[in-house]
C-alpha positions in Angstrom: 39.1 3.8 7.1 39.2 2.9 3.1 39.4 -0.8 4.4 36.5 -0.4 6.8 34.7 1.3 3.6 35.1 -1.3 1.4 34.4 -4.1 3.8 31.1 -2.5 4.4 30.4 -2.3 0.5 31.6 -6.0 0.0 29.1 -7.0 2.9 26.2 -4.8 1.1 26.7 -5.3 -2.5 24.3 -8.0 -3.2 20.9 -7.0 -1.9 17.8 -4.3 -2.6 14.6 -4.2 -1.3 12.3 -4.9 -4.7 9.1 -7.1 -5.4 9.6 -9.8 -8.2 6.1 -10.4 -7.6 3.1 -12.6 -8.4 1.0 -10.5 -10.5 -1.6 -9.1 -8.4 0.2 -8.3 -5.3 0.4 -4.4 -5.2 -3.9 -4.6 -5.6 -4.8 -7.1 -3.9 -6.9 -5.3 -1.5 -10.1 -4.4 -3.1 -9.9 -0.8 -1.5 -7.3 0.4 -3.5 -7.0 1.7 -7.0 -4.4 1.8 -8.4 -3.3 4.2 -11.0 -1.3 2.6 -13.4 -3.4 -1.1 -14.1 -1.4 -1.8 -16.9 2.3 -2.1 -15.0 0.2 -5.2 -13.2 -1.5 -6.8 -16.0 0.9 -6.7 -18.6 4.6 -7.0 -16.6 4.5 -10.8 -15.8 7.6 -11.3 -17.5 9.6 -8.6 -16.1 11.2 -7.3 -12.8 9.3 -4.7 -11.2 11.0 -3.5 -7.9 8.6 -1.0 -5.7 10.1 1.2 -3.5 6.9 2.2 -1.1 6.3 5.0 1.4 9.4 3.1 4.2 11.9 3.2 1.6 10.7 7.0 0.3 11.3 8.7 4.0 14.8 7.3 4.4 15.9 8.9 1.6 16.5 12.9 1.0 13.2 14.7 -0.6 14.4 14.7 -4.3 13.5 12.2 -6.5 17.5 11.8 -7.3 18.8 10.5 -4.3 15.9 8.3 -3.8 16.2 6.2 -7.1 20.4 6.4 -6.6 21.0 4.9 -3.5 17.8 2.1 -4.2 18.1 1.2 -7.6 20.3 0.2 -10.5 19.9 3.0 -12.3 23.0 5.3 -13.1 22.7 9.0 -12.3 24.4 12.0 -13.6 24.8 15.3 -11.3 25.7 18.6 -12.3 26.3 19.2 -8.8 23.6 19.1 -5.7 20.1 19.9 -6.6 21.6 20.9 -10.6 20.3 19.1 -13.8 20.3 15.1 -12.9 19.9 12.3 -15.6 19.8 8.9 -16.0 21.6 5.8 -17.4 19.3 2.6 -17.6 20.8 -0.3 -18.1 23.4 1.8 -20.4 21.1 3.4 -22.7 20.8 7.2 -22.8 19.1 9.9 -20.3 16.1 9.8 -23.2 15.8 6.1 -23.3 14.2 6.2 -20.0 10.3 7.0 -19.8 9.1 8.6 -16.8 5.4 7.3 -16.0 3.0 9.2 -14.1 0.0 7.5 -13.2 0.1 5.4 -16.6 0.9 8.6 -18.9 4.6 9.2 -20.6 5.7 12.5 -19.1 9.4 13.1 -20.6 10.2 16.4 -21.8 8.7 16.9 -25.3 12.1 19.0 -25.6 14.8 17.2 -25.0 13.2 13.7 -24.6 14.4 13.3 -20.9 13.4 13.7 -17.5 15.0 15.9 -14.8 14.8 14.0 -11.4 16.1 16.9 -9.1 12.9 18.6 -10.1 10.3 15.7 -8.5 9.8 14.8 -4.9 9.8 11.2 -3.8 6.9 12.5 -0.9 4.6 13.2 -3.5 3.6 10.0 -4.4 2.1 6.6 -3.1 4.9 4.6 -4.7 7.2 4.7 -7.1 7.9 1.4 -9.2 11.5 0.5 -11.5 10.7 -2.0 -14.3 13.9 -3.1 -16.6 13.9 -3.2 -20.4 11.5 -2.4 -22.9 8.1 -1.0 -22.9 7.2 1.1 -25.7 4.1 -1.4 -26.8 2.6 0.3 -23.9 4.4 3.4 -23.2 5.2 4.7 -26.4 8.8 6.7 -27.1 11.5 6.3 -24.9 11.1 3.1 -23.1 14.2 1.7 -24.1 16.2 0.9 -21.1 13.5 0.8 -18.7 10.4 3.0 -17.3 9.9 4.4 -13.9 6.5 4.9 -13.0 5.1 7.8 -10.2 2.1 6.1 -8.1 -0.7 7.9 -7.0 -2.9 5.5 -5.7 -6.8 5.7 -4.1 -8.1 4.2 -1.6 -12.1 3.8 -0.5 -11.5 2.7 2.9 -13.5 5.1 5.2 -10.5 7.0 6.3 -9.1 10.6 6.9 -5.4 11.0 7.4 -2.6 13.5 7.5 1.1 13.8 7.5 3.6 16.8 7.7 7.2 16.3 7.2 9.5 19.2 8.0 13.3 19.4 6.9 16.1 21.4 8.0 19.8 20.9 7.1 23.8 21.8 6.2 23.3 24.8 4.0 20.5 25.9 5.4 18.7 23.5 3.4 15.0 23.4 4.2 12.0 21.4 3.3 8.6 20.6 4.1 6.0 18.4 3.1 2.3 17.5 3.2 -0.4 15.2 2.4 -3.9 14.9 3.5 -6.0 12.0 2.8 -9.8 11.9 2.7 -12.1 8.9 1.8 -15.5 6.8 1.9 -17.0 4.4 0.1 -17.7 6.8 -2.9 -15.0 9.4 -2.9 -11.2 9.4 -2.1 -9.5 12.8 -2.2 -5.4 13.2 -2.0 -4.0 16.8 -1.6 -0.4 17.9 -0.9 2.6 19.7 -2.0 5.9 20.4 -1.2 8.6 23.0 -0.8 12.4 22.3 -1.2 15.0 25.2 -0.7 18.7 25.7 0.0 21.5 28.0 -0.1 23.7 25.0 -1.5 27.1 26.7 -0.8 29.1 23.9 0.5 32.4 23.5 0.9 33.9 21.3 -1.9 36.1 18.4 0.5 39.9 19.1 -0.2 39.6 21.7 -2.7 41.5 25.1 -2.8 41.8 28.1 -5.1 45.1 28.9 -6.2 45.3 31.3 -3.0 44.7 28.8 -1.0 41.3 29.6 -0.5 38.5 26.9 0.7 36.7 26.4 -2.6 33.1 25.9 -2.3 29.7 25.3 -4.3 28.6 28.9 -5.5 26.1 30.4 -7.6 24.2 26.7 -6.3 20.8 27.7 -4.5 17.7 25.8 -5.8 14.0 25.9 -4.7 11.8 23.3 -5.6 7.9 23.1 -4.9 4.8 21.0 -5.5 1.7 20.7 -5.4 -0.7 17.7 -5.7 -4.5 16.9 -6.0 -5.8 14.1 -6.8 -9.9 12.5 -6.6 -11.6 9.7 -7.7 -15.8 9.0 -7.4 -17.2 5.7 -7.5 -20.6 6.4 -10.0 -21.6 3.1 -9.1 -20.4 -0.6 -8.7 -18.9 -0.6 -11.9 -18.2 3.4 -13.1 -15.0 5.4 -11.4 -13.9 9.2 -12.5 -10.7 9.8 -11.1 -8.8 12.9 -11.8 -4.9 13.7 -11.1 -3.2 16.8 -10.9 0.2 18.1 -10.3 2.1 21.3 -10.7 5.7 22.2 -10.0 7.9 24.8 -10.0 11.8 25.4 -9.9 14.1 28.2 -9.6 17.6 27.2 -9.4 20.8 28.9 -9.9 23.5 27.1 -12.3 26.5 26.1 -10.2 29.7 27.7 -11.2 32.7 25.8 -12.5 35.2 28.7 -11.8 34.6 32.1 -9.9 34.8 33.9 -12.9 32.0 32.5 -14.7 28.5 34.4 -15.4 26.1 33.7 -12.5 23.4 32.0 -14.6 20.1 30.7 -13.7 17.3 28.1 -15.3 13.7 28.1 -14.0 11.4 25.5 -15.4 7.7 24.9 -14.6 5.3 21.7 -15.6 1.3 21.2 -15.2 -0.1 17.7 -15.7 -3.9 16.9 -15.7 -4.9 13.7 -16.5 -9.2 12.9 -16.5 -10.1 9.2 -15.9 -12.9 7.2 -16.7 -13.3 3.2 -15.9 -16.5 1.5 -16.7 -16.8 -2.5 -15.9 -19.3 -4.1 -18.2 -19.2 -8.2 -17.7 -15.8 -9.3 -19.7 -15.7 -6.0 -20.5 -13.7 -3.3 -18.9 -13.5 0.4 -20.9 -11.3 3.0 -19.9 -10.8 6.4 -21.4 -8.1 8.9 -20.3 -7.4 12.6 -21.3 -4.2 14.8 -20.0 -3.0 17.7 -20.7 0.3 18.6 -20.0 2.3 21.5 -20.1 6.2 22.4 -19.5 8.3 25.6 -19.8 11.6 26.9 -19.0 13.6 30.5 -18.9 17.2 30.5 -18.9 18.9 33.5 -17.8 22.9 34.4 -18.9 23.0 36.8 -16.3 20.6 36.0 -13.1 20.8 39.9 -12.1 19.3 40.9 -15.4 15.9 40.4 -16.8 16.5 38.8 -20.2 16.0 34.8 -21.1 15.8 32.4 -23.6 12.5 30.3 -23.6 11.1 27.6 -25.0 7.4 25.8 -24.1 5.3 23.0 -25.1 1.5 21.7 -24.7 0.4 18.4 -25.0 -3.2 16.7 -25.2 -3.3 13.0 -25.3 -6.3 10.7 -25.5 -6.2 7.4 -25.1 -9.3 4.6 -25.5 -8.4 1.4 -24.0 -10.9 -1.9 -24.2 -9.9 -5.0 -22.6 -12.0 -8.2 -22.8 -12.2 -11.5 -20.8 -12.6 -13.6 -23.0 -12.2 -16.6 -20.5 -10.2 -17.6 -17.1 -7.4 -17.9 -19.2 -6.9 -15.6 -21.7 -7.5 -11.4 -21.8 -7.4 -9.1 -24.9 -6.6 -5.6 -24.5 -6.5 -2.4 -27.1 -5.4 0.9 -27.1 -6.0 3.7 -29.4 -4.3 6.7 -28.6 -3.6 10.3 -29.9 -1.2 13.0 -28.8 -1.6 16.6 -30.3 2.0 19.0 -28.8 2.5 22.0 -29.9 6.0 23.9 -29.0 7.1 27.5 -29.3 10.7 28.6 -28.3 13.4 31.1 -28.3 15.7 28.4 -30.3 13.5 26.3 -32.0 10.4 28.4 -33.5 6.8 27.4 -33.3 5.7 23.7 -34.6 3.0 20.9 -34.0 3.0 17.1 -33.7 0.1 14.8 -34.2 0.9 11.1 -33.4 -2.0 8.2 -33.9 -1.1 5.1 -31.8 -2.5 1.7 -32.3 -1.5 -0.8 -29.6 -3.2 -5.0 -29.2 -2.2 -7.1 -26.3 -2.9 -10.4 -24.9 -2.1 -12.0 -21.4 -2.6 -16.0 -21.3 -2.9 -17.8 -17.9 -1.8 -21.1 -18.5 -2.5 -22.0 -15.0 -1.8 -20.0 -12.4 2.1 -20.3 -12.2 2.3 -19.6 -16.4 1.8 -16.9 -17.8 2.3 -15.5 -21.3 2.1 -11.9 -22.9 2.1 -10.4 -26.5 2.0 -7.1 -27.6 2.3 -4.8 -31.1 1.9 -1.1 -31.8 2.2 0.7 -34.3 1.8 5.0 -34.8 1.1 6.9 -37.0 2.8 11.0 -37.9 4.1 12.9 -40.4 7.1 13.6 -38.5 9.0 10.6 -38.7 8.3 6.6 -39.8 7.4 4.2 -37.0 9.0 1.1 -36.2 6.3 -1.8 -35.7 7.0 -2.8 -32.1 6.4 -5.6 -30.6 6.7 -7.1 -27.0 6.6 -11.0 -26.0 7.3 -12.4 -22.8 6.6 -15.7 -20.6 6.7 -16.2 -16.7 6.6 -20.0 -15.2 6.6 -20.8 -11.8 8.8 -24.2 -11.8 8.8 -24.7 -8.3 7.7 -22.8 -4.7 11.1 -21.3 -4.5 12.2 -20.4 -8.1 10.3 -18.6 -11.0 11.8 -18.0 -14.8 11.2 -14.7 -16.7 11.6 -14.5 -20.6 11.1 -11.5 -22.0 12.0 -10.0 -25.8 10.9 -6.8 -27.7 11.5 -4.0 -29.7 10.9 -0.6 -28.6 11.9 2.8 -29.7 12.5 6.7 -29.0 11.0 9.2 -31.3 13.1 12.2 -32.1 12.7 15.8 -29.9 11.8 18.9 -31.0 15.5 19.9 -29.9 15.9 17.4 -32.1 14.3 18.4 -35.2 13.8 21.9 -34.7 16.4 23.8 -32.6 18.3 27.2 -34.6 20.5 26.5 -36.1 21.4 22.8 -36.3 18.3 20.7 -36.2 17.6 18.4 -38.8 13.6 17.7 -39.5 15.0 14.3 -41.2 15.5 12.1 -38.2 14.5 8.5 -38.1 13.7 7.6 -34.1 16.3 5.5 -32.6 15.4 1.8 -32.5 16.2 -1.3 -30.0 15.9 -4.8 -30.2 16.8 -6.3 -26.8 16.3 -9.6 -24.8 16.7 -10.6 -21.3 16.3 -13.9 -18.8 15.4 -13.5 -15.5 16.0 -15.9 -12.5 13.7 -15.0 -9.2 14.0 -17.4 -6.1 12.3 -17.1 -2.4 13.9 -18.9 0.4 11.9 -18.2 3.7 12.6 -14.5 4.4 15.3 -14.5 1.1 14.2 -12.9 -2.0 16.9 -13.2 -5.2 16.7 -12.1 -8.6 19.6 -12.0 -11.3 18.9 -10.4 -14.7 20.8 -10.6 -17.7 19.8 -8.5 -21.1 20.9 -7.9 -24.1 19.8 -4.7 -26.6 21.2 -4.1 -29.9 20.3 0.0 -30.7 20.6 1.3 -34.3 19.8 4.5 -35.4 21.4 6.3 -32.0 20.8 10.2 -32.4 24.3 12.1 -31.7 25.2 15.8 -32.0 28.0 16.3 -34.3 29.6 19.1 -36.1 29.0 19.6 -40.2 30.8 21.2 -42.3 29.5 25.0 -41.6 30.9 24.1 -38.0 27.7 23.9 -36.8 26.3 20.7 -34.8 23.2 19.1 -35.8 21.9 15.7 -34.6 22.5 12.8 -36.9 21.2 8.9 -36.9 25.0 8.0 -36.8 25.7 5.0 -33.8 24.6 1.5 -33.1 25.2 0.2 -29.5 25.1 -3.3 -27.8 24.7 -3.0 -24.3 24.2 -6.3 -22.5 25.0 -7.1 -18.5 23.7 -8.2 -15.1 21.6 -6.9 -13.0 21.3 -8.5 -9.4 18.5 -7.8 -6.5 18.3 -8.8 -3.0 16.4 -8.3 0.1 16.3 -10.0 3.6 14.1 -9.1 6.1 13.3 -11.3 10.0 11.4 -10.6 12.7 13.8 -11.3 16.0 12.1 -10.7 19.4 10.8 -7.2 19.2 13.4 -6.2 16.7 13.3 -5.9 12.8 16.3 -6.6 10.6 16.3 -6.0 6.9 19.3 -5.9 4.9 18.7 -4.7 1.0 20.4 -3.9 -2.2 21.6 -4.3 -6.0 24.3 -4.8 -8.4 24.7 -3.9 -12.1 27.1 -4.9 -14.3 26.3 -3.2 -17.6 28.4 -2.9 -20.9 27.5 -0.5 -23.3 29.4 0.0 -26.7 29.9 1.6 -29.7 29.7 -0.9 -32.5 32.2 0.9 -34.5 35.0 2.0 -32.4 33.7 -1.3 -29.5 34.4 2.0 -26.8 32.2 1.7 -24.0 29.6 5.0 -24.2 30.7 7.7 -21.9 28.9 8.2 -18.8 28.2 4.9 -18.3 29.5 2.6 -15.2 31.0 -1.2 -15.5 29.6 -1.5 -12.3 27.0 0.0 -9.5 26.3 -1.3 -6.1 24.0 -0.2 -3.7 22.9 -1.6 0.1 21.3 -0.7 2.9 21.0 -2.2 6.7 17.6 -1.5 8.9 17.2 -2.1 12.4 13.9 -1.3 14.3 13.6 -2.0 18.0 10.6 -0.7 19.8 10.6 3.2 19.5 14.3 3.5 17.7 15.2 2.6 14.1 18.7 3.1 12.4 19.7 2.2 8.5 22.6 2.7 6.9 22.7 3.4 3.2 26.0 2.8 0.6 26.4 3.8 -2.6 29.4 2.2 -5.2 29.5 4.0 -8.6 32.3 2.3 -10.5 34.3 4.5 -12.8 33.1 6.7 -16.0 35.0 7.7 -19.3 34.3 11.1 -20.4 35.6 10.9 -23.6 34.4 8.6 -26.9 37.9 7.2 -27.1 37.7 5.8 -23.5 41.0 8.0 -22.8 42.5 6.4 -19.5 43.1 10.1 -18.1 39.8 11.7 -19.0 37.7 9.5 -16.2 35.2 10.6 -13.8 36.7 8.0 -10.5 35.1 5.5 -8.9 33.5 6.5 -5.3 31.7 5.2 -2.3 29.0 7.2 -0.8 27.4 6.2 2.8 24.5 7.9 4.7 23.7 7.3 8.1 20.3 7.9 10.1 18.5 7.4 13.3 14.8 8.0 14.3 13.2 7.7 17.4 8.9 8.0 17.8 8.2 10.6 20.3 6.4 9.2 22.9 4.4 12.0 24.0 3.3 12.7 20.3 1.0 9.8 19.1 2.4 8.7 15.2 5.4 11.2 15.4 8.9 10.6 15.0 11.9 12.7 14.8 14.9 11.7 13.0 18.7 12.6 12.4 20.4 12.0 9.1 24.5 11.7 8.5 25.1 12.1 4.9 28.3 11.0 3.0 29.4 9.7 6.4 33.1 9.3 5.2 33.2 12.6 4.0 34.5 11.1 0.3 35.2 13.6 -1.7 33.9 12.7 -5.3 31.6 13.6 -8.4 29.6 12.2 -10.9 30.3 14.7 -13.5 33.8 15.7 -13.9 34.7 19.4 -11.5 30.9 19.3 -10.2 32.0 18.6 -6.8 29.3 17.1 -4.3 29.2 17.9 -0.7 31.3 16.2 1.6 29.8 15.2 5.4 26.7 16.9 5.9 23.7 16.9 8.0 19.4 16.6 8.1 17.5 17.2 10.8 13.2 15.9 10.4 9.9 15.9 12.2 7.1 13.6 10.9 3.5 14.2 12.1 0.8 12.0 11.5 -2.8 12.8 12.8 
């Protein structure tokens, strides 16, 4: 069986359905808006990989196991449905900004997003772009953004879809999305439910009794919901407005039986306004948002008493671009943000933060393009970095386009950060990153290829360490070079009636301490993952692998304190039901092989499990 494993990964490893694309492809068709323009104009010289609604519904509902078994991106698990975080191209989980229709959403706390709390269903698509992007996106963009889609369409249509889940440990879900549009409006409302017991067994594990171990205190429930409109004033005015709220309640797992049953609920509200007026050359567009997040963590779930902390956020942000010819587009951006936290552990403060971004897009011809960006902000919380963001894309021949790329981006330091009791230090500089990369993207026929390699020098890396009082504080102590390979792939051909795709990635990624030249903990050599698609008339199978290489857990890189290397591989099978017009039911075999393994070392994950689903579309 391990041989048939491994031959399975070796067969996989090199491919991943992305789109290395030609600027304009994902709004090409006049009928569609999309939310985030800026991801199109101003990304010519970096990879953008787009997982759309196909690659969303093969995958489980959270937003983890979507991104894991499509993308390069390294995730942490406290377990099934627990806390998950990232590691982008070997940065940190808060060197990764989450985008949500063009607005930086990571947690004003702790600088991170947690992907077990989104739904992949909830949105259009959901686009991966490598390396920097702070000129645009502000704090955080260090290893690379990932942006949540929700695009409208004015295309005379109404639609509906309800997806219903049901699983091993009695895991349920359910999903829905309506879809309502003309020539003036387009309306998008849905939301989602996730729940399950989560008490599975852990795969070889027994108590000192010899007692079946299992996953307890683990229960989560997740939900959603969605609304989003836009209104065409006229030819050249659009309002849209976006709107999402979410809610979970989720038990802590426990490590030993004879741990306190905790629990952590956290809730978030986002409302973003949007206005877009064409004039000539001119296009203005003004955006406000508020956003709002807050979590309760209870030491004992059976009792009534939590810690708390909170934060509100208005942004603004003005941005005028002008045409100044076929060739050659100027865009600016002023911005302002205005948070204000309150919290059990870190008292009651404000932030005001001034942004001032300029960039410039040149069309040499139509296979040359060249980008240039600076920002600069403005706060009395901490000293910005200038940024700055330069990049070229050339299209030498049909089959073979070169990427350059080079900036420097940076995080700005939490309120965790600076505020938390005791041990936060108000004197933080935000961390800062330099980094380059060269991207290679050929097309052959159905063949689609592209190889990255990068390079990121950090200075200034925030780390927790204890003082002399004994008590930990953060502290600008690291640098880190993290350089590596990052390899995409994807196949797809029409045979008769039948569809074959075959998809997938590789990352290669070495992250270091300058000091100590110890790789940073948590952080993989190496990550595969592939998947296989067949379609024939009314039946469709895929099969899904995930490699994550090994991870030290310690900053020495001791040899014994490793998180092992394992291989992960889901199965599933759909069939549209003939006597339902745009319905399908499916049947999904997760961690086919039953591997036992973890991300995080003693949170188990659940061996061979099951997922039953009904789509309806009418």
């Amino acid at each position: 069986m391990t041989y048939f494993k491994h031959f399975f990964c070796f067969c996989l490893f090199a491919s991943q359905f992305l789109l290395a694309q030609k600027e304009d492809t994902i709004t090409r068709l006049n009928e569609v808006i999309v939310s985030d323009t800026k991801l199109r104009k101003f990304s010519s010289s970096q990879t953008i990989q787009l997982l759309n609604d196909s690659i969303l519904s093969k995958n489980s509902a959270l937003l983890t196991n979507v991104l894991n078994y499509n993308t390069a991106i390294y995730f942490k698990e406290y377990g099934r449905g627990m806390l998950s975080t990232v590691s982008f191209r070997g940065t940190t989980a808060s060197q990764t900004a989450v985008i949500w229709n063009g607005i930086n959403i990571n947690s004003q706390m702790n600088g991170s997003t947690d992907f077990n709390t989104l739904s992949g269903m909830d949105y259009s698509n959901i686009a991966i772009k490598g390396g920097g992007g702070s000129v645009i996106y502000g704090s955080g963009a260090i290893g690379g953004t990932v942006h949540l889609n929700n695009d409208l369409k004015f295309d005379s249509s109404f639609s509906n879809q309800l997806r219903l889940d049901y699983g091993s440990f009695n895991t349920q879900g359910i999903s829905y999305k309506s879809h309502f549009s003309n020539k003036k409006w387009s309306a998008q409302i849905g939301f989602s439910r996730n729940y399950s017991d989560n008490d599975y067994n852990y795969p070889g594990a027994f108590d000192w009794k010899g007692m079946q171990r299992f996953n307890e205190n683990g229960g989560y429930q997740i939900s959603t919901l969605n609304a989003n409109v836009g209104f065409k004033i006229d030819d050249h005015q659009l309002l849209k407005l976006y709107s999402q709220s979410s809610n979970t309640d989720r038990n802590i797992s426990l490590l030993s039986p004879s741990e306190s049953r905790t629990k952590y609920k956290n809730d978030f509200s986002r409302n973003l306004l949007e206005y877009n007026n064409v004039l000539g050359m001119w296009i203005a567009n003004f955006k406000t948002a508020f956003i709002t997040e807050n979590y309760q963590y209870f030491p004992d779930n059976k009792v009534n008493q939590f810690s708390y902390g909170g934060t509100k956020m208005l942004t603004s942000k003005a941005d005028i671009s002008f045409q100044a010819n076929k060739a050659l587009l100027f865009n600016s951006i002023l911005e302002y943000s205005n948070t204000t936290g309150e919290g059990s552990s870190f008292g009651n403060h404000e932030r005001e933060i001034t942004g001032l971004a300029l960039l410039i897009k040149q069309e040499v011809s139509s296979k040359w393009q060249n980008e240039l960006g600076i920002r600069k902000e403005f706060t009395n919380n901490y000293k910005s970095p200038f940024l700055f963001s330069i990049g070229s894309a050339l299209q030498l021949t049909n089959a073979y386009q070169l990427k350059i790329n080079a900036s420097h981006n940076f995080r700005i330091p939490t309120y965790n950060d600076l505020y938390w009791e005791e041990g936060g230090n108000p004197h933080l500089k935000p961390e800062s990153s330099y980094q380059a990369e060269i991207a290679n993207v050929f097309r052959y026929k159905n063949v689609k290829l592209t190889q990255t390699a990068y390079f990121n020098k950090i200075k200034d890396l925030l780390r927790w360490i204890p003082g002399n009082n004994g008590i930990w504080s953060p502290q600008n102590t690291d640098r880190v070079e993290a350089y590596g390979v990052e390899t995409l792939l994807s196949w797809k051909k029409g045979i008769g009636k039948s569809i074959v795709e075959v998809n997938g990635t590789y990352a290669y990624t070495i992250s270091k301490n300058e000091a100590t030249g110890k790789q940073l903990f948590f952080v993989p050599f190496h990550k595969i993952t592939g998947a296989v698609a067949l379609s024939h008339k009314k039946w469709s199978a895929n099969y899904q692998m995930l490699l994550n290489g090994f991870v030290y857990t310690q900053l020495d890189n001791d040899p014994t304190a490793v998180v092992p290397s394992y291989l992960v591989g889901n199965l599933g099978i759909d069939y549209d039901i003939p006597f339902i017009s745009h319905s399908k039911f499916g049947v999904q075999v997760l961690n086919l092989w039953n591997e036992k393994y973890e991300s995080l070392e003693n949170r188990i994950m659940p061996g061979r499990n099951y997922n039953l689903y009904l789509i309806f579309k009418f």
